[in-house]
N, C-alpha and C positions, 0 to 999 in steps of 0.2 A: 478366269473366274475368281480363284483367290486371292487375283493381286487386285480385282476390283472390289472385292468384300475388304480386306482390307483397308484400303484406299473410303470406301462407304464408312467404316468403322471408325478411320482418324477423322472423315468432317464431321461424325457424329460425335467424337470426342471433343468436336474443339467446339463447336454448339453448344452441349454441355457445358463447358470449362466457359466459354462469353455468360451465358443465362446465369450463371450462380456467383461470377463476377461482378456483372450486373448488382444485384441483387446485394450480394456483400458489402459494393461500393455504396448501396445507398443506405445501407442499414448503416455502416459505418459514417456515412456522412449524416445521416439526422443525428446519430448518438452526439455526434461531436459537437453539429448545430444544439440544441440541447444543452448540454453542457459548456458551448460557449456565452448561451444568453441566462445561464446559471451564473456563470463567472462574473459578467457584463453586472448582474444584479449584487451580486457579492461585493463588487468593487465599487460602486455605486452607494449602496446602501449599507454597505458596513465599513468599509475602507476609509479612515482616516485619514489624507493625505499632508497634512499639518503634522501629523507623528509619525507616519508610518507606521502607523500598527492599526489592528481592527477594533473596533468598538467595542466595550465588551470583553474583548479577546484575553487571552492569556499566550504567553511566548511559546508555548509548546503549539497550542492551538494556531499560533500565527504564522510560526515555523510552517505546519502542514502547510496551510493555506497559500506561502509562499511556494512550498515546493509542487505545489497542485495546477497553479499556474504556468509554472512553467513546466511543468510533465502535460498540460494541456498545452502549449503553444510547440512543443516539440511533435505529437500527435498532428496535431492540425498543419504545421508546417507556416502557421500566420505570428505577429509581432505585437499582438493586442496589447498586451503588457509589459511589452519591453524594457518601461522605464521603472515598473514595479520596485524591483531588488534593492538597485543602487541608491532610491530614496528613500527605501525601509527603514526601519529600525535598528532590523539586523542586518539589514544590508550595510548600513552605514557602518556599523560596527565592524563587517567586514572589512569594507573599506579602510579602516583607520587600523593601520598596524603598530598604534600605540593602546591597540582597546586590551581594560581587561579581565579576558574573558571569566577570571573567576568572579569577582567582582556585577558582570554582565549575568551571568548566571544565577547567582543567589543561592549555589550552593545544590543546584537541580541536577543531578548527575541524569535523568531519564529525559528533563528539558534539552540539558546538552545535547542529547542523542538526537533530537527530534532536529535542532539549529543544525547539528551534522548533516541532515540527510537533507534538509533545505539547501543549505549553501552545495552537497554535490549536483543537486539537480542543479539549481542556477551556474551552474559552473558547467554543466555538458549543455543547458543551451545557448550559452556564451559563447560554449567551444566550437558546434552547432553554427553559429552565426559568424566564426572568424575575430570573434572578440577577448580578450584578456581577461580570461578565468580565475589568474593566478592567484587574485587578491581571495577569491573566495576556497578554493583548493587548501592557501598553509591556511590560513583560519581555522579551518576544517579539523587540518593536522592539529593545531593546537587546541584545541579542542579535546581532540581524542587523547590526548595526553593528560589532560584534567582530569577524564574521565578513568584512563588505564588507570591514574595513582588510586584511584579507591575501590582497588579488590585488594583483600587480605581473606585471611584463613577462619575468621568468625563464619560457624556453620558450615567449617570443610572448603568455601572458597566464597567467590561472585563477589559485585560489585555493591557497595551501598547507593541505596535510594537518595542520600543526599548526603553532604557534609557533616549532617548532624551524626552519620551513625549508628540511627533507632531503629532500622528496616531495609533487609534485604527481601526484595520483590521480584514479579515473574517479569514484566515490560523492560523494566534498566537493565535488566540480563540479558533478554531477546535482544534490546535494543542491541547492548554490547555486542554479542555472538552476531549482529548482521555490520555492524560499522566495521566491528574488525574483520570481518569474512569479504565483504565489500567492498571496505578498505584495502586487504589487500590485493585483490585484484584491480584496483586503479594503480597503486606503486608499486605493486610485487614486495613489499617490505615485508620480511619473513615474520619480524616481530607480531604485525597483527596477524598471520595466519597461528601463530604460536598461541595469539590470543584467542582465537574464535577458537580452535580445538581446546585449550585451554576452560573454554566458558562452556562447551559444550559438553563437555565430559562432566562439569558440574551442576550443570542445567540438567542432563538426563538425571542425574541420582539423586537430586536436591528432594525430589518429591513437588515440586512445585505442581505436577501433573500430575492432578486424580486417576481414580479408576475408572472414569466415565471417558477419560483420552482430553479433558481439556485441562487447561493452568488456571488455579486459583491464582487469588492476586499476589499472594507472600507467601511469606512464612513467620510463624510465631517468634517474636523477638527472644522469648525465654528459654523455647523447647527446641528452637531450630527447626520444628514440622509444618508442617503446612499449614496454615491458617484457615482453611475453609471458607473467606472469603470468596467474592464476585468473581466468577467464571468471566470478564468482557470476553468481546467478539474480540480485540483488536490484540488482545495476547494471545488467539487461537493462529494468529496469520502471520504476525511478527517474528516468530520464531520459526515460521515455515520458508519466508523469503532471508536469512539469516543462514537455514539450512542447505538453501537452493544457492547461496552464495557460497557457501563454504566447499557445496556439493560440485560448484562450476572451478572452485579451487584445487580440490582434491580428487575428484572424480569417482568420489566414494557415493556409488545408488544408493547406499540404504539411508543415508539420509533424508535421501525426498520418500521414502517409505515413514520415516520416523515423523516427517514435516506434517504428512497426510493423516495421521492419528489425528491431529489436534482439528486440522482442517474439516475431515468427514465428521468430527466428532459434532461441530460446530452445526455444520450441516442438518444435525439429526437431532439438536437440542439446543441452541439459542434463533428459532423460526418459529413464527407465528403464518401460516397461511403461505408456506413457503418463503418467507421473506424474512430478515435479520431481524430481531429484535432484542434490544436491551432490557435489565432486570427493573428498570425503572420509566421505561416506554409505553405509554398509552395512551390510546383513540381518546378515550373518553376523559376528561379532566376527571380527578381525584385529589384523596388526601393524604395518597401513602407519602409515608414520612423519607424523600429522598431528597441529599443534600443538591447544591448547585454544580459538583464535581457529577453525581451521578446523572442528573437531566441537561449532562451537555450534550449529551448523544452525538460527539463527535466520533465515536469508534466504529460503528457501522461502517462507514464510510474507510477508514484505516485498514478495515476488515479487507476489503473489495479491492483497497489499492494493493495493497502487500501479497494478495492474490496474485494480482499483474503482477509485481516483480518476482514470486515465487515463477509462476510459468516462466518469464522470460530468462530465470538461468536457468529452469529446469531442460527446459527447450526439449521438451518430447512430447511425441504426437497424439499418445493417449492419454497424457496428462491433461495436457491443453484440451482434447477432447471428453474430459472427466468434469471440467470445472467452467470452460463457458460457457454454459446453458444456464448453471445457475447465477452466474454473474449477469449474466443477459435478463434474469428473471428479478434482480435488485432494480436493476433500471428501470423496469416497467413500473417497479413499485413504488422508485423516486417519479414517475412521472405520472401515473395515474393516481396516486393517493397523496402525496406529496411535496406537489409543485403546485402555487398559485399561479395568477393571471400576469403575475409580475416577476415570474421566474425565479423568486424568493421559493428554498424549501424549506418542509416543517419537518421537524424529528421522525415523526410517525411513518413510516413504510408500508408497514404490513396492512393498513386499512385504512379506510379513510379516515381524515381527523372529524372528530367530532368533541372537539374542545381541550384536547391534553396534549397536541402537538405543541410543540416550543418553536420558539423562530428568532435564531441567533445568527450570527457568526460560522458559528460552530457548527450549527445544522446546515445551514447552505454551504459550506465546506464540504461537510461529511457526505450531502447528494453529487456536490461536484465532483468527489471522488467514486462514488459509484458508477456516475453517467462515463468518462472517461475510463478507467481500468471494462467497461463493458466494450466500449470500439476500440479499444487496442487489443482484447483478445477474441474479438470479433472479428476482427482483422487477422491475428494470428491463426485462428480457427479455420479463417478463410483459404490462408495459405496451406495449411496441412488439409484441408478436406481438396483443395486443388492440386497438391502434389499426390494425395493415395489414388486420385482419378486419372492424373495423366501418368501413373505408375502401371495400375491395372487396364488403362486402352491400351499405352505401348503393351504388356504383355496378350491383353485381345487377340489386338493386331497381329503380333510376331506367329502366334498358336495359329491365328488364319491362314497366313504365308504357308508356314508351315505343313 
């Protein structure tokens, strides 16, 4: 009798385990659908194929958009844009190993950072396909080397915002602390681990991070203190996936403790109706006075990605169980409030637009990054909620036997 309750218990197990498989696979397949015909319209209607770059766009911004693509063609496992990279912009620039890159830059120490993280992803799904990475990988390297030379001891340490000198900020830090943490878990080169601890250690004491648990934008160029500047979404996350890098380097947990101040903080004070919203984002058309840097509302979307790559080094169960609900809950807001009939999306999230939605580049980027970081940790969510089930049948079962 208790070898057949047993034996009832594992096909009851595996019933369960098919039904929520099921179920996962298809939620993960419309996200992706979804954000594939986001992409389709992105590339379409904003993609330049004459330059390589997007309309409108700016290199940091084109960077994402690059790296978004192919973080969605690695997802989906298809080759839609395969030829994307190598006729880009900065593709090409990769390409050419006479380019130079300080000159290519213009002096953007946070731009840099953003060209870093494009060329690795094009470079893992090159690697992905059997293709020759390499040209994008030293670029990379060189890259990061422009960037290391401009941290000195002004304000105790960190990286300047640009060649100029005038401003050290919270992003070109974050950025730094994750290229170099990131970094060195692709080469093992001890130098960037020396950096990311290095940036971190001055990144926690800078003050860049209020009492409320998020990052202003800088700090005072006179007094070294915080500037009280723009909370964005997109320095609450950057610095969490940076953590989670350094956290998969070292093995030191309090990190992702430290990562998740900014993240919950985020949570519980840049949301409108549960949904992300920016300090310059609204339904309604208005006349508040914000420049063309604040209504790009591309950070929302950076918000969402760097999530995903925070989970994916954190790689634990109740992390991942902590934060895909509300990533699943951005998606709906890119697609019920936010997506037209053309698959173009508008800034506005949290509500329907009603005349203040913008419609860039930039905003149909920053939904396509929503729509994907939701079915890859949808997917991952899938896996951890199917291993605590086939963890607790087997122990069912064994107590039955028993």
């Amino acid at each position: 009798m208790l070898f057949r309750l047993s034996t009832f218990l594992a096909v009851i197990a595996t019933l369960l385990e098919t039904g929520a498989a099921s179920v996962f696979r298809r939620q993960c397949t419309t996200t992706l659908s979804d954000a594939t015909l986001v992409a389709n319209q992105l590339q379409l209607h904003y993609y330049n194929v004459f330059t390589g770059t997007y309309n409108q766009g700016e290199l940091w911004t084109d960077a994402n958009s690059l790296e978004d693509l192919h973080n969605l063609m690695l997802a989906t496992g298809f080759n839609d844009y395969e030829n994307v990279a190598d006729t880009s912009y900065i593709g090409k620039a990769a390409l050419d190993p006479d380019t130079d890159w300080a000159k290519f830059l213009y002096g953007s120490n946070d731009d840099a950072q953003w060209v870093i993280l494009a060329l690795w992803k094009i470079a893992d799904y090159k690697s992905a396909r059997g293709q020759d990475s390499s040209a994008y990988i030293s670029s990379a390297a060189k890259i990061y080397d422009i960037v290391a030379r401009e941290w000195d001891d002004t304000c105790g340490g960190g990286v300047w915002w640009s060649t100029d000198h005038t401003y050290k900020n919270a992003i070109t830090n974050e950025l730094f602390l994750l290229t170099s943490a990131a970094g060195h878990l692709r080469t093992k080169n001890e130098t960037y681990l020396e950096n990311a601890n290095k940036e971190w250690t001055w990144l926690s004491a800078s003050g860049l991070r209020g009492p409320s648990g998020l990052f202003n934008d800088g700090l005072d160029s006179k007094t070294c203190q915080n500037n009280g500047q723009t909370t964005w979404t997109y320095n609450q996350a950057v610095v969490a996936s940076g953590l989670a890098a350094l956290y998969a380097a070292t093995g030191d947990e309090s990190l992702l403790d430290q990562a998740e101040v900014s993240l919950d903080a985020t949570m519980r004070s840049l949301i409108d109706n549960g949904i992300l919203r920016e300090s310059c984002d609204f339904a309604v058309s208005n006349d508040e006075n914000c420049n063309r840097d604040q209504v790009l509302f591309f950070r929302k979307g950076i918000w969402t990605k760097h999530v995903q790559y925070y989970l994916d080094n954190a790689d634990d169960i109740s992390r991942i169980a902590k934060y895909s609900h509300f990533l699943g809950f951005q998606h709906l807001g890119v697609v019920r409030h936010a997506t037209n009939p053309a698959h173009d999306v508008g800034s506005v999230w949290y509500a329907a637009d009603r005349g203040g939605s913008q419609w860039s580049p930039e905003a149909s980027a920053s939904g396509l990054q929503a729509l994907i970081s939701a079915a890859k940790v949808r997917k991952s969510s899938y896996l951890v909620k199917h291993q605590i089930h086939r963890n607790a049948s087997t122990v069912h079962a064994e107590a039955s036997v028993l």
